[in-house]
C-alpha positions in Angstrom: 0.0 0.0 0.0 1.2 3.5 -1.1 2.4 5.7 2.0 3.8 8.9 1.8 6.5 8.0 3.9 7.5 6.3 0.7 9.6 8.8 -1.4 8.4 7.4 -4.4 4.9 7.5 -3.2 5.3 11.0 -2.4 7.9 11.8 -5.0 4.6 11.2 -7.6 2.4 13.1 -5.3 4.1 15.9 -5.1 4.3 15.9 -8.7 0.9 15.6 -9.5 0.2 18.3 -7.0 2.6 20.4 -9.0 0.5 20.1 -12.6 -2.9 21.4 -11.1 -3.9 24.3 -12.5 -6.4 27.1 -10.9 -8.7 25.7 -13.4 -8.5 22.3 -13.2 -12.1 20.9 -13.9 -12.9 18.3 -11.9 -14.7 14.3 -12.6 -16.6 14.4 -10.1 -18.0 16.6 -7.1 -18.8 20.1 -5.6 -15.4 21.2 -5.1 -13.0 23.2 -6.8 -9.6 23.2 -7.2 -8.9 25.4 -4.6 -11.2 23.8 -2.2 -9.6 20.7 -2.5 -6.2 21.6 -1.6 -7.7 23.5 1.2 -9.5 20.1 2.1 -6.8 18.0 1.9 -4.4 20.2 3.8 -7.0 20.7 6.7 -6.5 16.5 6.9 -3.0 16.8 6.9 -2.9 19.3 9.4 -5.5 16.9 11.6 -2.6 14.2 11.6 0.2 16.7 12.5 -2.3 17.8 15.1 -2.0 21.2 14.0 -5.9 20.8 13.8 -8.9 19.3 15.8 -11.6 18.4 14.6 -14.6 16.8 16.8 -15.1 13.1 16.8 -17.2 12.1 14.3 -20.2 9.9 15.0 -20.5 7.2 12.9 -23.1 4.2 12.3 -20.3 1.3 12.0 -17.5 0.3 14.5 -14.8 2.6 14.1 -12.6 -0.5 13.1 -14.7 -2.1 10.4 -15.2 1.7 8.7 -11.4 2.1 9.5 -11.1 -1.4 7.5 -12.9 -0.5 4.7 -11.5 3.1 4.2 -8.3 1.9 4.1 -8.4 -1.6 2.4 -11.5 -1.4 -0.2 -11.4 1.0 -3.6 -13.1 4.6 -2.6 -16.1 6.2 -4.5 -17.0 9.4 -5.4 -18.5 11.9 -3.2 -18.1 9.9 0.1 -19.0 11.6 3.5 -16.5 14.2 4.3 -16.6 15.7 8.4 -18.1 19.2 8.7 -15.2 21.0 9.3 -13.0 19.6 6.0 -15.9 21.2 3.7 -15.1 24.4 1.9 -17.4 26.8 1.8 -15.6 29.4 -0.2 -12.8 30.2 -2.3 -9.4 29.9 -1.4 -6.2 31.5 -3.2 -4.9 28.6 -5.2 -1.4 29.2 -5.7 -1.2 29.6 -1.2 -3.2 26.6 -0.6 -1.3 24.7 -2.9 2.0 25.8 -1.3 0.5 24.9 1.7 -0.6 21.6 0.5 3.1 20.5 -0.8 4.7 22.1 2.9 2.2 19.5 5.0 3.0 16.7 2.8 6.4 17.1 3.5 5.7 17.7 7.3 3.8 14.8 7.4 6.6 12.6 5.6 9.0 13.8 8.2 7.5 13.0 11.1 8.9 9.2 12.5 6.2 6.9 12.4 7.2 5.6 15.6 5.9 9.0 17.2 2.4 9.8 18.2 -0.3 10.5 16.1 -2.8 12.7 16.6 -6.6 11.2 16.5 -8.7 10.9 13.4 -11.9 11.8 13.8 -13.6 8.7 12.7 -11.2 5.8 13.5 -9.8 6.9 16.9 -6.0 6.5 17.3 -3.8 5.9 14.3 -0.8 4.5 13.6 2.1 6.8 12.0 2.1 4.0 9.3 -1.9 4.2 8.9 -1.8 8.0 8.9 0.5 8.2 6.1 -1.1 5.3 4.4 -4.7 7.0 4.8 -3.3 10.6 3.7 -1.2 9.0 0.6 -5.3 7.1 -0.3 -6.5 10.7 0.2 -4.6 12.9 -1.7 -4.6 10.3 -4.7 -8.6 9.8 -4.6 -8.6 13.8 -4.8 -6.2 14.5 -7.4 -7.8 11.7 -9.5 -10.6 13.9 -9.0 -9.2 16.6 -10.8 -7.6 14.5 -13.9 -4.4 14.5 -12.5 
């Protein structure tokens, strides 16, 4: 499984990050461009603890959803916590920047060190946090075509 404690993994990441353009159209979904980044660095910074967000309540277990969410294929426009949706712009070229700084906080950070809570599954693993965030970031730039 990809991890972006992998340099490769994050190597390609980082380059597909890079090619997204302020008007990138997007497959699938309400967000844009911007938003996204804004998204998906609001998750990193959840990891890093550099940001809370509530436990989420959820129907399932917390380890059969954290099963699925990180063994099965994703699909488009799955639930997203409150406090990760955009509700406005966001200046693309800073969010982006932002985006490429937490991936490479999050790379840095030993895996063997704690992690801060995700919201749905509870306490993670350094490997499972950079194996969730790697699954993330791909599912969203695939989003946008790249």
């Amino acid at each position: 499984m990809p991890m972006l404690h992998d340099s490769q993994c994050r190597s390609d990441i980082v380059k597909r990050v890079r090619s997204l353009r302020a008007d990138s159209p997007r497959q699938w979904g309400k967000m844009s461009v911007d938003q996204m980044l804004w998204h998906v660095s609001c998750a990193l910074e959840n990891a890093l603890g550099q940001r809370d967000i509530p436990r989420a309540k959820i129907p399932i277990p917390r380890p059969v959803l954290k099963f699925v969410v990180m063994h099965l294929p994703w699909g488009k426009g799955g639930p997203t916590a409150p406090e990760l949706v955009a509700t406005s712009s966001h200046d693309f070229e800073a969010e982006r920047e932002r985006c490429l700084g937490l991936i490479d906080a999050v790379a840095a950070k030993s895996m063997e060190a704690p992690w801060a809570e995700h919201p749905a599954f509870g306490r993670m693993s350094g490997k499972d946090a950079s194996r969730l965030h790697a699954k993330h970031l791909n599912h969203h730039l695939t989003q946008f075509g790249v």
